[in-house]
MIDOSE-1310 file (N, C-alpha, C; in nm, 2 decimals, decimal comma, always signed):
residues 96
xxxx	+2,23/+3,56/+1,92/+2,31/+3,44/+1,96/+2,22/+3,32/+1,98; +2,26/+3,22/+1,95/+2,16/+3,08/+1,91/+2,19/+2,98/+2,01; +2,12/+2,94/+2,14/+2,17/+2,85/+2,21/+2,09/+2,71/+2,22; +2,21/+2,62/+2,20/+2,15/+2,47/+2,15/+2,07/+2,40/+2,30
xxxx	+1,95/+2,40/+2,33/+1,87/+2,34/+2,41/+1,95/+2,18/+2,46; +1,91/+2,09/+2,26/+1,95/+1,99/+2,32/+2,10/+1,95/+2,23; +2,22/+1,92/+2,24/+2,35/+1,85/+2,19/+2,32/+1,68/+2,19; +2,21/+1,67/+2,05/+2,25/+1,56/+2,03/+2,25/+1,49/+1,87
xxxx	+2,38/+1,44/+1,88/+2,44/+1,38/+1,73/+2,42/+1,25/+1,71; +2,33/+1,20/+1,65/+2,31/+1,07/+1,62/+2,44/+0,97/+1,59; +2,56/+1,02/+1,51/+2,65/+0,98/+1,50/+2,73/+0,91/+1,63; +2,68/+0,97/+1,74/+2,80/+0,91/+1,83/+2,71/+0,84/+1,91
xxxx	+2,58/+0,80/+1,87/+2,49/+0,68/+2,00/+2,61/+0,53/+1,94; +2,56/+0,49/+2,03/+2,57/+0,34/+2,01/+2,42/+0,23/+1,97; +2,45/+0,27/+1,84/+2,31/+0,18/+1,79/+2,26/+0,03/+1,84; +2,39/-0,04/+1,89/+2,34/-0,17/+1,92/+2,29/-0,15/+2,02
xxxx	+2,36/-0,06/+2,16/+2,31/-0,05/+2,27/+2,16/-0,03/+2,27; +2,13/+0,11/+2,18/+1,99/+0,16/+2,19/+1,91/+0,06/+2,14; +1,92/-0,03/+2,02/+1,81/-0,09/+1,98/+1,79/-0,25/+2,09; +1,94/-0,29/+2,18/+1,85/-0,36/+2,25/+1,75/-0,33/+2,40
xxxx	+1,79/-0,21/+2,46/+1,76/-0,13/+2,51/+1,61/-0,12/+2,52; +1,56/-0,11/+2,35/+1,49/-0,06/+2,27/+1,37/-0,17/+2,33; +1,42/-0,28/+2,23/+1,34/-0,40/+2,27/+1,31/-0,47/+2,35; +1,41/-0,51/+2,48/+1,40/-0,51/+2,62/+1,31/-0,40/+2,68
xxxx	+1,29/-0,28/+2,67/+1,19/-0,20/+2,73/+1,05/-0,24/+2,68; +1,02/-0,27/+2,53/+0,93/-0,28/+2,45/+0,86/-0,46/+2,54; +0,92/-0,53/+2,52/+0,87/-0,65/+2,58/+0,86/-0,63/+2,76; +0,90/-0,53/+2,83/+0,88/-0,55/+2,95/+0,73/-0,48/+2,98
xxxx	+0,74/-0,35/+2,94/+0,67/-0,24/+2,99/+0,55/-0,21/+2,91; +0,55/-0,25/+2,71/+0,48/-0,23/+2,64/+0,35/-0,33/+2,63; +0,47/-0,44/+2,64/+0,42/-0,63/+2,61/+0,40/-0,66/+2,74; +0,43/-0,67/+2,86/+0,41/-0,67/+3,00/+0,44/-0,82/+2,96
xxxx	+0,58/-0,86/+2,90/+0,62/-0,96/+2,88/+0,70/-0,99/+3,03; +0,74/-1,12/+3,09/+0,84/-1,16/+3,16/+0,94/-1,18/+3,06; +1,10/-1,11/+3,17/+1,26/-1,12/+3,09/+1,29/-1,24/+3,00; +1,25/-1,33/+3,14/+1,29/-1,46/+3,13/+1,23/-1,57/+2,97
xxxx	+1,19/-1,49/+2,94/+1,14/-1,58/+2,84/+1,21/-1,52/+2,66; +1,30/-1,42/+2,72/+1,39/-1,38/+2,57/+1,46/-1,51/+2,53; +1,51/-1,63/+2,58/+1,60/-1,70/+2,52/+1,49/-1,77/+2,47; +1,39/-1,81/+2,50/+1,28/-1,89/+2,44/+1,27/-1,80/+2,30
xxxx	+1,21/-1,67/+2,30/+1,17/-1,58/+2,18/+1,31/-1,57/+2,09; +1,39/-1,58/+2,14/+1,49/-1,58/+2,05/+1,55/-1,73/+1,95; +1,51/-1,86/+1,98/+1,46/-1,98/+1,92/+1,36/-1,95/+1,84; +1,24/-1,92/+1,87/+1,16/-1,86/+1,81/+1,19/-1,82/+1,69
xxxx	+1,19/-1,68/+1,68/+1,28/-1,61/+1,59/+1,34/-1,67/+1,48; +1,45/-1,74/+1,51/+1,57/-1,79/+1,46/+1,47/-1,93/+1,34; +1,37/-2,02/+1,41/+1,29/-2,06/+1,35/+1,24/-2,03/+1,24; +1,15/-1,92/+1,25/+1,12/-1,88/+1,19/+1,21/-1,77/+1,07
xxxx	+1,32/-1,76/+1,09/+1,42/-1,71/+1,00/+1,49/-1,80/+0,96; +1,49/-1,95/+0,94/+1,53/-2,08/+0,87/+1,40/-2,09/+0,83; +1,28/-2,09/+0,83/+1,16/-2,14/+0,75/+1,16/-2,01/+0,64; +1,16/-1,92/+0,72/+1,18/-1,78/+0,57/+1,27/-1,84/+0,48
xxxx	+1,39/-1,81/+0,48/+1,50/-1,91/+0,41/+1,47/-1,98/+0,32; +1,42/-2,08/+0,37/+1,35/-2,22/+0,28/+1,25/-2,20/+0,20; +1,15/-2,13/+0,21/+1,05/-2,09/+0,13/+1,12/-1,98/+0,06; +1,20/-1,95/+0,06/+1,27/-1,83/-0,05/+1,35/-1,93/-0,14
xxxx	+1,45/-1,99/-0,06/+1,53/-2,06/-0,18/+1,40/-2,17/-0,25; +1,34/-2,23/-0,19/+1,22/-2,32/-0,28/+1,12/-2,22/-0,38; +1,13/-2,11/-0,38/+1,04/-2,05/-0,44/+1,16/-1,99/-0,55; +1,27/-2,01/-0,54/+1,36/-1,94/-0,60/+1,42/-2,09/-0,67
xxxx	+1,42/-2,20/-0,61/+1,42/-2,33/-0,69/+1,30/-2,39/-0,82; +1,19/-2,32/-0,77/+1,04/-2,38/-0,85/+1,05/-2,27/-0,97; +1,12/-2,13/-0,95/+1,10/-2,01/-1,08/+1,23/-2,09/-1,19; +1,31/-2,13/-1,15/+1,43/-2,15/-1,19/+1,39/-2,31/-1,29
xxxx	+1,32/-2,37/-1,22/+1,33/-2,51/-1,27/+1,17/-2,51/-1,41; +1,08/-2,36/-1,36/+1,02/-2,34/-1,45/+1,05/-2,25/-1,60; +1,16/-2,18/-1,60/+1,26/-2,15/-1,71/+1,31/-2,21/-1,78; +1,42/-2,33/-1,64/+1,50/-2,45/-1,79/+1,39/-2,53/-1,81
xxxx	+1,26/-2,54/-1,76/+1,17/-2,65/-1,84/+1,11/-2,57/-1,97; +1,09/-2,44/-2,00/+1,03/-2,35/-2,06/+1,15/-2,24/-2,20; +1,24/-2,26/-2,14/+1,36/-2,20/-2,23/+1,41/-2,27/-2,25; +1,50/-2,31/-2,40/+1,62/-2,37/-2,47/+1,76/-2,28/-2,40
xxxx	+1,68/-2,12/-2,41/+1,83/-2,07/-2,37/+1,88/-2,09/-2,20; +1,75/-2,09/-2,15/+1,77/-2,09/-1,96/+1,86/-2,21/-1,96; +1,82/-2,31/-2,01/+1,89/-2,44/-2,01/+2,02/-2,46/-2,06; +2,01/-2,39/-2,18/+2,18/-2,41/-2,25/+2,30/-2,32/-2,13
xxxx	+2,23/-2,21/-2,09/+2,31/-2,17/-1,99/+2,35/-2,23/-1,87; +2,20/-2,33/-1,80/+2,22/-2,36/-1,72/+2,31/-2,50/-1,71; +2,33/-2,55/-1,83/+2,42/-2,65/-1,89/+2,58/-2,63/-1,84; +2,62/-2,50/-1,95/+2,71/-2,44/-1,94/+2,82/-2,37/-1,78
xxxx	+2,68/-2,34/-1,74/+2,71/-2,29/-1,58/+2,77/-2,44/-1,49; +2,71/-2,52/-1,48/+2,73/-2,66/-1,41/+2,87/-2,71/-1,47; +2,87/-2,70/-1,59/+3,03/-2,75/-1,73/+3,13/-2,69/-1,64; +3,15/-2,53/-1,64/+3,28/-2,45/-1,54/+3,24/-2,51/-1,41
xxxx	+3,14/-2,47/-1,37/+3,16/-2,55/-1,19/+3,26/-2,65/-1,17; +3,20/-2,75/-1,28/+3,27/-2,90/-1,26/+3,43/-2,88/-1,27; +3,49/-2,78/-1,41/+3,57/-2,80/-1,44/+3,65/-2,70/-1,33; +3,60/-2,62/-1,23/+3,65/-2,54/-1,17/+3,70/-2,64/-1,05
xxxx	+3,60/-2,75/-1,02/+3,61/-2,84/-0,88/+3,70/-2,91/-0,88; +3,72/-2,93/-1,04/+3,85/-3,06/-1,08/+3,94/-2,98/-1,07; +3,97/-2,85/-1,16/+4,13/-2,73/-1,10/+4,11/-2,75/-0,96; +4,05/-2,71/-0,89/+4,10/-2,68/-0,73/+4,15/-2,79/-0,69
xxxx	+4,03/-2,92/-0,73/+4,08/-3,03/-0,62/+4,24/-3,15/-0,71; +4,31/-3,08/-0,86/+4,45/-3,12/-0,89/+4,50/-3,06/-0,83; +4,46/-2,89/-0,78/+4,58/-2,79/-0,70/+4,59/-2,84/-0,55; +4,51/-2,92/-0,51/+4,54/-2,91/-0,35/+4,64/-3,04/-0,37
């Protein structure tokens, strides 16, 4: 007969609980951070997750603008794509 030590099902944690849990322990005890300064690190953050952003879409703007300068076809497409846009802006904006 096989007796279970520990009963534990990953399925029924509550992940949000544990991971802030998680990180609150890690900045107090690991980082010998003060609490008080989570709403500052959390600006932080958020910063720096708008500047990620921006350097993605600009890096995803500079590949893009180096194609229709370098392809006939990147451009006929990208011609064509802008043509429905337009013609899609003018349907919606006669339906409203």
């Amino acid at each position: 007969m096989e007796t279970q030590l520990f009963n534990f099902d990953v399925r029924s944690m509550d992940w949000n609980q544990y991971i802030h849990g998680y990180i609150i322990g890690a900045r107090q005890y690991v980082l010998k951070e003060d609490l008080s300064t989570v709403p500052q690190a959390k600006k932080g953050v958020h910063r720096i997750y708008l500047y990620t952003k921006l350097v993605q879409l600009g890096s995803v703007l500079c590949i893009w603008r180096l194609l229709l300068h370098k392809s006939p076809l990147a451009r006929r497409l990208w011609d064509l794509l802008t043509l429905l846009l337009m013609r899609l802006v003018r349907l919606l904006l006669t339906w409203s």
